[in-house]
C-alpha positions as CSV (number, residue, x, y, z in Angstrom):
1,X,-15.0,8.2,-16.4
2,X,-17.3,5.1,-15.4
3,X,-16.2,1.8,-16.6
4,X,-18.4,-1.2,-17.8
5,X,-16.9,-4.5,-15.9
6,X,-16.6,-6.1,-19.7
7,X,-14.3,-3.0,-20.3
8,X,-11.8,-4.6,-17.9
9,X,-12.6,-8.3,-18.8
10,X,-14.3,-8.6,-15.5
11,X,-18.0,-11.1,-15.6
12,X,-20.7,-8.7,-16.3
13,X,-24.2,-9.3,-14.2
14,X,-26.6,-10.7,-16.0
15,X,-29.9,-9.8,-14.2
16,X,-33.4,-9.7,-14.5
17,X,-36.2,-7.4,-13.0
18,X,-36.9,-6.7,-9.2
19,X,-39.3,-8.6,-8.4
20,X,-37.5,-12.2,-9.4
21,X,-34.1,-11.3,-7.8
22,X,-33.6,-13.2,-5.0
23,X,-30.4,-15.1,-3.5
24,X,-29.2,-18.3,-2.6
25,X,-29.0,-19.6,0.9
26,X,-25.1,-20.6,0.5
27,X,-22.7,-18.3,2.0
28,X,-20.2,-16.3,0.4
29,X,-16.6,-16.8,2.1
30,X,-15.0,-14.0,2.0
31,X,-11.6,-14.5,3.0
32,X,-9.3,-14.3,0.6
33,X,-11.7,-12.7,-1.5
34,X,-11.1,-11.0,-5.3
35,X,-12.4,-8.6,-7.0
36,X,-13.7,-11.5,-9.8
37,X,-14.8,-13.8,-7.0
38,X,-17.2,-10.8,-5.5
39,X,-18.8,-10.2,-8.9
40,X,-19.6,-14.1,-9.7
41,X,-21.0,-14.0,-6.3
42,X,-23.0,-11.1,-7.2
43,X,-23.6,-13.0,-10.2
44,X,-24.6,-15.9,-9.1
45,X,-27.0,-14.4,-6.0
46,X,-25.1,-16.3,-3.4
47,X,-24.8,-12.4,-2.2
48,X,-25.7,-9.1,-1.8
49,X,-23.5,-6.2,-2.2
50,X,-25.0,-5.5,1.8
51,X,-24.3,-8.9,2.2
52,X,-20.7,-8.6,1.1
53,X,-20.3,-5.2,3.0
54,X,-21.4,-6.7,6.1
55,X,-19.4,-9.8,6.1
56,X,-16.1,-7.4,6.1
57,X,-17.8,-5.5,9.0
58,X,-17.9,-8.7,10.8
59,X,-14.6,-9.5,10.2
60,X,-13.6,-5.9,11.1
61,X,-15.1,-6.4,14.4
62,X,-13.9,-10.0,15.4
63,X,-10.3,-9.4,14.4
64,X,-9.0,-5.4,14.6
65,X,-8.9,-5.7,18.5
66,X,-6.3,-7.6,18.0
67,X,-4.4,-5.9,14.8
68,X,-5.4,-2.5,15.6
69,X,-4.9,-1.7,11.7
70,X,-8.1,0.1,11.6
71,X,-9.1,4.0,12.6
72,X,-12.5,4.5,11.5
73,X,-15.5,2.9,9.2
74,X,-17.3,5.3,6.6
75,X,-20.7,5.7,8.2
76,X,-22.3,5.3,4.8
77,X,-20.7,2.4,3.5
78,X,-24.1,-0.1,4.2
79,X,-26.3,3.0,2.5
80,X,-24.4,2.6,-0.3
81,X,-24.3,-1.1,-0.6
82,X,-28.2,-0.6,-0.6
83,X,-27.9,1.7,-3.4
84,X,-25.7,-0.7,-5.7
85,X,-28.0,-3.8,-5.1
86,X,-30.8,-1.3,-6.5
87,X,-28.2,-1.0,-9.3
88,X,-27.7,-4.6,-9.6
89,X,-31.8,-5.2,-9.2
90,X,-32.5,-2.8,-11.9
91,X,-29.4,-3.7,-14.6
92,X,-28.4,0.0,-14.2
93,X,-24.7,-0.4,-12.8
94,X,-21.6,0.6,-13.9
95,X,-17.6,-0.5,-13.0
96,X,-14.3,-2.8,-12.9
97,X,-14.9,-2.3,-9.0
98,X,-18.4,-2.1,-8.3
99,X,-19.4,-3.1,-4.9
100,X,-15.6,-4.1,-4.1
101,X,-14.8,-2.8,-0.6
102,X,-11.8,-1.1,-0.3
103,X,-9.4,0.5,2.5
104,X,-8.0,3.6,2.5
105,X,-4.5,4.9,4.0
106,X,-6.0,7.7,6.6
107,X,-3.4,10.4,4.5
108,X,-5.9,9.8,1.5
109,X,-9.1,12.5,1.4
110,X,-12.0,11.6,1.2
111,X,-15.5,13.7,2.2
112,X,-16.9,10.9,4.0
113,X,-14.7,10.5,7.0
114,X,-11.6,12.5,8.6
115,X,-8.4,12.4,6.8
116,X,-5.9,12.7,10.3
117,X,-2.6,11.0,9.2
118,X,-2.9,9.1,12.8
119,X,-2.4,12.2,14.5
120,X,-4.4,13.7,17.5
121,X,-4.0,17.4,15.8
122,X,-5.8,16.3,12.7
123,X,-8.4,14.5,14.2
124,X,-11.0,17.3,13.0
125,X,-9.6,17.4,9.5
126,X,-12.7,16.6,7.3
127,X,-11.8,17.2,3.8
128,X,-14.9,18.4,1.4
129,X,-13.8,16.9,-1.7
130,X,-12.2,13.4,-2.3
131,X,-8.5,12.4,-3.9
132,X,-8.5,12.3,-7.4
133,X,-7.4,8.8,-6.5
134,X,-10.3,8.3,-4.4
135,X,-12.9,9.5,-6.7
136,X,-11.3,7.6,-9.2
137,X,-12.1,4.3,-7.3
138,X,-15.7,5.4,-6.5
139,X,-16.3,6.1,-10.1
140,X,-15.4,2.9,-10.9
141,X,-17.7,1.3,-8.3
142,X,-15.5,0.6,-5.1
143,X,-16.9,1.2,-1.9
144,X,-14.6,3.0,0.6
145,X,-14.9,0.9,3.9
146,X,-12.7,2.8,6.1
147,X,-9.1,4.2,6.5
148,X,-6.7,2.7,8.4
149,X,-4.1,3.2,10.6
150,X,-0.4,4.3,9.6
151,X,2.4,5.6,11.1
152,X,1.9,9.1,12.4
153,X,1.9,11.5,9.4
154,X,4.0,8.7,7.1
155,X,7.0,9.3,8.6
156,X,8.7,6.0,9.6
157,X,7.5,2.2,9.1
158,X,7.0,1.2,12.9
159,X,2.9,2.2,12.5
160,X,2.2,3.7,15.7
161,X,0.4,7.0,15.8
162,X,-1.3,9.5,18.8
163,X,-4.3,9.0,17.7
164,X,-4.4,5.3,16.2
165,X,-2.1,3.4,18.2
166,X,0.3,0.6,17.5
167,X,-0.6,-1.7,14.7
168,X,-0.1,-4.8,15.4
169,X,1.6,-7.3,13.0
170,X,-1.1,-10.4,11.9
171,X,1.6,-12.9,11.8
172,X,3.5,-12.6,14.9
173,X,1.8,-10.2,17.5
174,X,5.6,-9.4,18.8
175,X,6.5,-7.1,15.8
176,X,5.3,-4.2,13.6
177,X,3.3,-4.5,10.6
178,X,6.1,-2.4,8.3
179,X,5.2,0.9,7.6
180,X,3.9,3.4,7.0
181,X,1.0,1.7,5.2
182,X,1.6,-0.8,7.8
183,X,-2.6,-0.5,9.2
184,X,-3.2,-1.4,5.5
185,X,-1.0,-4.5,5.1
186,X,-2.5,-5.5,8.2
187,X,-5.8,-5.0,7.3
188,X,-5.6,-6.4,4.2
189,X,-3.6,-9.4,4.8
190,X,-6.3,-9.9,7.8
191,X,-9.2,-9.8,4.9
192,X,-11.2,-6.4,6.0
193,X,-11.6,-5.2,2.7
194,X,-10.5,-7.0,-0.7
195,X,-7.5,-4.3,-1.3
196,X,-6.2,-1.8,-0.1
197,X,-4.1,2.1,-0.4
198,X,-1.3,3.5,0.6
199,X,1.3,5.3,0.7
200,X,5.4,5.9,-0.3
201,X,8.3,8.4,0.6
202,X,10.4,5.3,0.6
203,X,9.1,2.1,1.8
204,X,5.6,2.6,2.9
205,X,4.4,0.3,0.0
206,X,6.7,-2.2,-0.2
207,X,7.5,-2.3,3.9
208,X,3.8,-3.6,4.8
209,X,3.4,-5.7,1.7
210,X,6.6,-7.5,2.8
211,X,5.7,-8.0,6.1
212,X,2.3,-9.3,5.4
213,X,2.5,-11.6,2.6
214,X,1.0,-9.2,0.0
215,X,1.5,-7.8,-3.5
216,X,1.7,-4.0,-3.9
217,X,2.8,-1.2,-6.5
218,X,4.6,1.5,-6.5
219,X,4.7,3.0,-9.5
220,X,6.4,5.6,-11.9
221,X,6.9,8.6,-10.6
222,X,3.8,10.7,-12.2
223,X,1.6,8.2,-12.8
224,X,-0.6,8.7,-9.9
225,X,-2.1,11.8,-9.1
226,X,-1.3,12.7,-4.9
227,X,-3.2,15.5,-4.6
228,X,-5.5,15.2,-1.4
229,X,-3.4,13.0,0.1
230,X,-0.7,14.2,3.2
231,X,2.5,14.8,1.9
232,X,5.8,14.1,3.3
233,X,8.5,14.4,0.2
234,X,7.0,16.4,-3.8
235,X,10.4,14.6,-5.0
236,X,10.0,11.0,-3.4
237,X,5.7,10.6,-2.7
238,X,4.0,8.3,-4.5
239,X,1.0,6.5,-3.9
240,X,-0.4,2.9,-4.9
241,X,-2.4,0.0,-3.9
242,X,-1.5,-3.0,-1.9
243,X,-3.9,-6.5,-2.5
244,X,-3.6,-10.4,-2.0
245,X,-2.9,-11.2,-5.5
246,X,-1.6,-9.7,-8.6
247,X,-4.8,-9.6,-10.5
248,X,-6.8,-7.5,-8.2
249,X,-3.4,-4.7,-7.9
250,X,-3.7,-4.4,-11.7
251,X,-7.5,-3.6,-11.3
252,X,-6.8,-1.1,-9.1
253,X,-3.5,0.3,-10.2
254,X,-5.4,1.0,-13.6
255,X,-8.0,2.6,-12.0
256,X,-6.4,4.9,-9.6
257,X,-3.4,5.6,-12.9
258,X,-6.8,6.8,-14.9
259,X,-6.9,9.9,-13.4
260,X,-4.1,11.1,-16.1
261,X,-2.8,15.0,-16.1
262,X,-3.5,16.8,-12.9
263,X,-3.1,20.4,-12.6
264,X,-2.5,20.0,-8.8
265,X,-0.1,17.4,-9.1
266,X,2.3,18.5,-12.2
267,X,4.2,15.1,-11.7
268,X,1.4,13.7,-13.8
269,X,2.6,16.3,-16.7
270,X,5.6,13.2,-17.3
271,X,3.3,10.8,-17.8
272,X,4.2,9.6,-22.0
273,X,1.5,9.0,-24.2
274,X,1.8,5.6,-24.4
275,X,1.3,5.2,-20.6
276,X,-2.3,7.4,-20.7
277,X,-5.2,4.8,-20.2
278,X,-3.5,1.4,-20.0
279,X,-5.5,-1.2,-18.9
280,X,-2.5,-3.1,-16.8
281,X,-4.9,-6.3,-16.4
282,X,-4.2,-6.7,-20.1
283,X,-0.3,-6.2,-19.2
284,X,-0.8,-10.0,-17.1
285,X,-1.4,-12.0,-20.3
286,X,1.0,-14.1,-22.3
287,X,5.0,-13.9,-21.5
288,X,6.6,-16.2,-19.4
289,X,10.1,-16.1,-17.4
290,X,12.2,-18.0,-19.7
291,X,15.1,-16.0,-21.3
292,X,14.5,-12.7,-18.8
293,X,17.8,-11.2,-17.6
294,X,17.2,-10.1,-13.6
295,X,20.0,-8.2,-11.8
296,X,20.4,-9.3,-7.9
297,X,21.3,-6.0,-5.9
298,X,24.4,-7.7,-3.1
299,X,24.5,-4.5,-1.6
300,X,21.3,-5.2,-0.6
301,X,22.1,-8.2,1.4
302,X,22.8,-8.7,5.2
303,X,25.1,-11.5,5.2
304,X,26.1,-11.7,8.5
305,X,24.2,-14.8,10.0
306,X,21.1,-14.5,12.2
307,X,17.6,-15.1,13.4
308,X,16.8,-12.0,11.8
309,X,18.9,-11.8,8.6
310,X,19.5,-15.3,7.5
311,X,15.9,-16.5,6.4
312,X,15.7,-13.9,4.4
313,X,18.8,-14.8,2.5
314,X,17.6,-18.0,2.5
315,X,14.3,-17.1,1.3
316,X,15.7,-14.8,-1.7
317,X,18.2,-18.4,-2.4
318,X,15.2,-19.8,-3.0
319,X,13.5,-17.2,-5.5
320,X,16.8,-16.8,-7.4
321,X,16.5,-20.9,-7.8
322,X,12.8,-20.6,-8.9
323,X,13.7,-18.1,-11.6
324,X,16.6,-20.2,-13.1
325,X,14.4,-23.2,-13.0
326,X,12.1,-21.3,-15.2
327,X,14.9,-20.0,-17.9
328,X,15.6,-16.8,-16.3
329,X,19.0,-15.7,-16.3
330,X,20.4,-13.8,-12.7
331,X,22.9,-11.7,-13.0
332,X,24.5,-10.4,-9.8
333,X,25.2,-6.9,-9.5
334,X,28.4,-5.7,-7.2
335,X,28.9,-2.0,-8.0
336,X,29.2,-0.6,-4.8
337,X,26.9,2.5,-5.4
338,X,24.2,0.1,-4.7
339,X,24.1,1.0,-1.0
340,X,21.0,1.8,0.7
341,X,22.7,2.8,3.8
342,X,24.7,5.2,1.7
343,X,21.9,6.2,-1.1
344,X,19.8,7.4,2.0
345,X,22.2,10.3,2.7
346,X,20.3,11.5,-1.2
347,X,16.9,11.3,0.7
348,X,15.3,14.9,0.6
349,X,12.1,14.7,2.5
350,X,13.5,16.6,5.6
351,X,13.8,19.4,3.1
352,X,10.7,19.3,1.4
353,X,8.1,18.2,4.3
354,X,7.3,21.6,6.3
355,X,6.9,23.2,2.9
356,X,4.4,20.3,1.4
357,X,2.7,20.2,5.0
358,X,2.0,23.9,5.1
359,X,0.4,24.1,1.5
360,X,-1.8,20.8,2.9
361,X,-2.8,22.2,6.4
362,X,-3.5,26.0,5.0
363,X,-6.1,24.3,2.1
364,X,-7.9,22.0,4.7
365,X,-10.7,22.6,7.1
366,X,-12.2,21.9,10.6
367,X,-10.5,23.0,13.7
368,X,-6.7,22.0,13.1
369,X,-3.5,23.5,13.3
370,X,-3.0,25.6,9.9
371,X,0.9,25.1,9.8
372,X,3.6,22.0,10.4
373,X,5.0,24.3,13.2
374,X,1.5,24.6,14.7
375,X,1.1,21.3,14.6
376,X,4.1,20.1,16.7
377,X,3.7,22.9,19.0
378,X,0.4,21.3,19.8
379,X,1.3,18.9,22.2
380,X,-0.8,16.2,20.0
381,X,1.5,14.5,18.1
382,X,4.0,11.7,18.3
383,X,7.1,11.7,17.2
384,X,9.6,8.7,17.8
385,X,13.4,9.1,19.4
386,X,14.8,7.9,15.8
387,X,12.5,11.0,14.3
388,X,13.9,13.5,16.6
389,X,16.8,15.2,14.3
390,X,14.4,14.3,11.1
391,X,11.4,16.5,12.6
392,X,13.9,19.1,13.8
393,X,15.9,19.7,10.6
394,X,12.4,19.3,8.8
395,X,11.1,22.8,11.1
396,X,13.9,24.6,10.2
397,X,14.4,23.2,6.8
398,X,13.3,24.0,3.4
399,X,14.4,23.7,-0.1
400,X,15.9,27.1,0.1
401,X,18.7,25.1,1.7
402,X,22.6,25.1,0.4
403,X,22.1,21.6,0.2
404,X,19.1,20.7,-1.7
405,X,20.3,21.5,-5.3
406,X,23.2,19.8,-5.5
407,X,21.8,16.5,-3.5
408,X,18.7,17.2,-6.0
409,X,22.1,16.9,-9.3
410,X,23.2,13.5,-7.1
411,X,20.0,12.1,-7.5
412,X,19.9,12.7,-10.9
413,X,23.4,11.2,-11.2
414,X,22.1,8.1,-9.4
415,X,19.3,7.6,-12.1
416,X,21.5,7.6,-14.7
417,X,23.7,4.8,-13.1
418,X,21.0,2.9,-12.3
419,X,19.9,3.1,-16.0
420,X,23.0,2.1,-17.2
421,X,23.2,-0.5,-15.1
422,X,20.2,-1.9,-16.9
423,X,21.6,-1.4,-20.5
424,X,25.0,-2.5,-19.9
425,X,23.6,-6.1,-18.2
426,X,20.5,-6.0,-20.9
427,X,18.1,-6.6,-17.4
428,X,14.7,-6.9,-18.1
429,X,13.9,-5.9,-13.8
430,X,16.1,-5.6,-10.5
431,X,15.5,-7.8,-8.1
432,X,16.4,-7.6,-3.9
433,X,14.8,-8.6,-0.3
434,X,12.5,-5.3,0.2
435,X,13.9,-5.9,4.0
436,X,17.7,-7.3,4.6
437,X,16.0,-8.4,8.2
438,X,12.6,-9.6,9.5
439,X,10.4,-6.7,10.5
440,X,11.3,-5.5,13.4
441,X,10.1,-6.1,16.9
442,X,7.3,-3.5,18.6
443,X,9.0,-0.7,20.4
444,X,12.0,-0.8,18.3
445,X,13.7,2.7,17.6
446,X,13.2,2.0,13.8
447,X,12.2,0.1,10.6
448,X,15.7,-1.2,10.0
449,X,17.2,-2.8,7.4
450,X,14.9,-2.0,4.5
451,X,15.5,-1.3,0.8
452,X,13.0,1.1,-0.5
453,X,15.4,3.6,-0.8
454,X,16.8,3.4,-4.2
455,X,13.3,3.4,-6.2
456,X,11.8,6.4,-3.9
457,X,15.0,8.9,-5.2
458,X,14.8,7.4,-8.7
459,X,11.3,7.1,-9.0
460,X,11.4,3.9,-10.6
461,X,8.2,1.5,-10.6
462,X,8.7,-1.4,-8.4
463,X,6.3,-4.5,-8.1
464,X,6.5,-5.9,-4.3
465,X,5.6,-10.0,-4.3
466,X,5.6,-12.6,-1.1
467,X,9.2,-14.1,-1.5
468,X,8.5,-16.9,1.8
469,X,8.2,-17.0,5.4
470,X,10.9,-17.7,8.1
471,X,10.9,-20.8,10.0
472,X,7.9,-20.9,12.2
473,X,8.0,-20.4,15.9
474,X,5.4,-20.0,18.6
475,X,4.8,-16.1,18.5
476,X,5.2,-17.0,14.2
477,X,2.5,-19.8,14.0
478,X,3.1,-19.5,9.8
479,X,7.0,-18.1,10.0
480,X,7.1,-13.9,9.5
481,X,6.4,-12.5,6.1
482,X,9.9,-12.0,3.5
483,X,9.1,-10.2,0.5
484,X,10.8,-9.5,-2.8
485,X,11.3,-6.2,-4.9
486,X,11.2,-6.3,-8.6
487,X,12.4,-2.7,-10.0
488,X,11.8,-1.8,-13.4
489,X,12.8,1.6,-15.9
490,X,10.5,3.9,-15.8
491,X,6.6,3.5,-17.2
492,X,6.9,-0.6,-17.5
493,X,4.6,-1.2,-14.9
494,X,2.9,-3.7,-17.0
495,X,5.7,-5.4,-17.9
496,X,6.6,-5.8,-13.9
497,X,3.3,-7.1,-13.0
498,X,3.5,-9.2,-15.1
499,X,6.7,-10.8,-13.9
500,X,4.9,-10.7,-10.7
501,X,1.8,-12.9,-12.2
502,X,4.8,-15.6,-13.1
503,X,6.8,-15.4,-10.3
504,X,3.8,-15.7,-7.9
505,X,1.7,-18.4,-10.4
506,X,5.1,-20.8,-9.8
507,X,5.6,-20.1,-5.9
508,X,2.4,-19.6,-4.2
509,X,3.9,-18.0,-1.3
510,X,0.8,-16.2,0.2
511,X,-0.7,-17.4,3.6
512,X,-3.2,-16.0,5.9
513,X,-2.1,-15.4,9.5
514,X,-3.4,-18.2,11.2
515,X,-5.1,-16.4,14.3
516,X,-7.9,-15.0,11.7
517,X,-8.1,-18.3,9.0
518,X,-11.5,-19.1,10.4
519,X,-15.0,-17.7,8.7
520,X,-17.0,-14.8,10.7
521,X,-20.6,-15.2,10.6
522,X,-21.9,-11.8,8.8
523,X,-24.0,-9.7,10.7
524,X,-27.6,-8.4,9.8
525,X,-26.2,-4.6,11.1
526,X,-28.9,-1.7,10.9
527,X,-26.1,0.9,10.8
528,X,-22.7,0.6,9.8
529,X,-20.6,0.2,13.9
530,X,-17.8,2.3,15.3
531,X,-14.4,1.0,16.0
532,X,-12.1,2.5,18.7
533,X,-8.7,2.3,17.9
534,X,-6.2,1.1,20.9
535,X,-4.5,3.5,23.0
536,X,-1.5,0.7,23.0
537,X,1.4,3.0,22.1
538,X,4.7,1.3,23.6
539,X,6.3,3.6,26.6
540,X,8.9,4.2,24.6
541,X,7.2,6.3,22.1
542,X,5.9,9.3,24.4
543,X,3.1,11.5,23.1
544,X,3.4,15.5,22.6
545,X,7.1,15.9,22.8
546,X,7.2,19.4,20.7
């Protein structure tokens, strides 16, 4: 369905014929860009949508030798910023996201560019047809920039891949960027495109948001169609976007939620009537803070004092003191089932993931390996030492296992206490650090400490805002990232973003990294350039183990 930008409140162009448009000679900044601030400049004529296109290029190119977030640009993304500012010349243009560059997890398909999940076997996977997701965002104008890098087939949050490389966090060039959205996080918190995707078995949303000073989504389970996107868990997948403010992430959470009911995803068969078609922009206005009950998760805490763990606490002090300084009541919440060490024993992905991966590998094309089996037999893959039982289990494993139904009845059990938990102390959201540490340091075995756990068996909605930094040091120029989860019952998605909008209205957490908080003079390119990502995978993460 193609949306008018007045359908989504957005500043409609007002422009007359051909032969009088012209545009200003002032520049159009584009870091820190929104999805409003592109269209007044549109608008206005202080750019084109080539113009707009090409100033992300130009960023792409001055900054991702250092981040390494990206894998590839879509060849055709300058054709089709020509082809909008015919649009735009003519009056004859259509959506809430028209000309807004956008990033794409490389797990998401789309027909323009290789879909390889970061790994050297899938390099050659060119998919015909895009995501539902992805078409959803082209209908509504959004012009896919590139993909980006993850870690290798979304199976830990360190982002390092064969075929990408290690992503590099944009705060402090010492640790990851979360995963395994983390090439998005870093991308988008580095302004290469004005949001971003990714994706979530159970932190790959909230990890790189988190770690990068950003807002992202994960929402209801069912809400978002995954078809044509890698698979990991059918139980604990979901998909979302991650951008630099909560405005922009209800744009595009709308717009990738319109797909609806989708016979290849029967997930989406949950969704209730009354969450078909919102517009979750709408969800931001009115409300306020005062008189909301939140429940603070302690078994979500590291209390033990550190340089990793303690800013954090301190950082989430200082959100619980924003929100009783704005009437919000904080209720803290010690049942001891609220473990996230001991909830991820419930995690079923090892069971699920050679299943899920055969169905995706059989249905794809080019020259790649047609099974998960295949795939690690290549000798083109990389798989971490903390992923070695995990990958293991997941080649032998299936859901045909003895212990798959009744962890599949304890996850259901842990739903139930988790919606009690919310009718017995009336909470309106949840609330915990999405990490009980600082992301980690490159070359660490894993992505410890992190909380995602609990919404990705439940399938809950949670909302992920910039909570504060850490105390800034020489490899931190601006501190490290903290960010906050807000969890909500199932379909109130609106109702947690618009928390967020509050919450992030009265803090103003979000900072750029400070090695990129300078303006790129745009390019005039005659074809859109190739980027090479780094071969800068730490020793201790050997390629082509199986």
């Amino acid at each position: 369905m193609k949306l008018s930008l007045p359908q989504f409140g957005a500043l409609a162009l007002s422009l007359q014929a051909v032969q009088s448009y012209s545009f200003s000679d002032e520049a159009f900044d584009i870091r820190e860009a929104t999805i409003d601030g592109v269209h007044d400049a549109l608008h206005s004529r202080i750019a084109s949508c080539r113009d707009i296109v090409s100033s992300f290029i130009a960023r792409i190119e001055a900054f991702n030798p250092t981040v390494n977030a990206l894998i590839s640009l879509n060849p055709n993304a300058l054709t089709i910023a020509d082809e909008m500012d015919g649009k735009i010349a003519s009056g004859n243009f259509t959506g809430a996201i028209f000309c807004i560059p956008v990033l794409l997890k490389d797990s998401y398909d789309t027909a323009e560019m290789n879909t390889t999940g970061g790994c050297l076997a899938l390099a050659g996977n060119q998919p015909s047809v895009d995501a539902p997701s992805v078409a959803a965002l082209k209908n509504a104008g959004a012009i896919i920039l590139g993909k980006a890098n993850l870690h290798e087939l979304a199976l830990e949050g360190l982002s390092v891949s064969s075929l990408g490389g290690q992503t590099i966090n944009p705060y402090d060039h010492t640790r990851s960027p979360g995963g395994s959205s983390g090439g998005t996080g870093a991308a988008i918190a580095t302004n290469f495109a004005v949001f971003g995707t990714g994706t979530d078995t159970v932190n790959s949303l909230r990890s790189p948001a988190s770690a990068n000073s950003l807002f992202s989504v994960r929402p209801t389970r069912g809400l978002i169609s995954r078809a044509g996107v890698i698979p990991v868990s059918y139980t604990q997948d979901a998909l979302g976007p991650i951008a630099r403010n909560v405005r922009d992430l209800a744009k595009a959470l709308t717009i990738m939620a319109s797909v609806g009911y989708d016979p290849n995803d029967n997930t989406t068969a949950l969704i209730p009537p009354s969450s078909i078609g919102v517009d979750y922009s709408a969800s931001l206005y009115g409300g306020s803070l005062n008189g909301l009950r939140f429940g603070l998760l302690q078994g979500f805490f590291n209390y033990t004092s550190s340089d990793e763990t303690t800013p954090v606490n301190t950082v989430m002090d200082g959100m619980v003191s924003t929100l009783k300084a704005a009437g919000a009541a904080v209720i803290s919440i010690n049942e001891t089932v609220y473990n996230a060490t001991a909830i991820a024993a419930l995690d079923v992905q090892s069971s699920e993931f050679r299943q899920q991966m055969d169905i995706y590998l059989s249905q794809s094309s080019g020259t790649i390996p047609s099974s998960l089996n295949q795939l690690y037999s290549s000798g083109k893959s990389l798989v971490i030492p903390s992923q070695y039982n995990h990958v293991d289990t997941a080649l032998r494993s299936s859901t045909s296992n003895s212990s798959y139904a009744p962890t599949k009845l304890a996850i259901e059990e842990l739903s139930k206490v988790l919606r009690a938990t919310f009718t017995t102390n009336n909470l309106d959201a949840i609330i915990y650090p999405e990490q009980k540490n600082l992301v980690v340091k490159i070359g660490s075995p894993s992505q410890s400490g992190r909380n995602g756990i609990l919404a990705a068996l439940t399938g809950s909605p949670v909302v992920t805002i910039p909570a504060g930094f850490s105390p800034r040091t020489a490899n931190a120029p601006v501190g490290v990232p903290i960010g906050m989860e807000i969890l909500g019952l199932p379909w109130t998605e609106g109702k947690l973003l618009n928390i967020a909008l509050h919450i992030s209205d009265l803090t103003n957490v979000r900072r750029m990294p400070s090695f990129a908080n300078r303006s790129v003079e745009a390019t005039s390119y005659s074809a859109v350039p190739t980027i090479t990502p780094l071969a800068n995978i730490p020793s201790v993460y050997p390629i082509g183990i199986y």
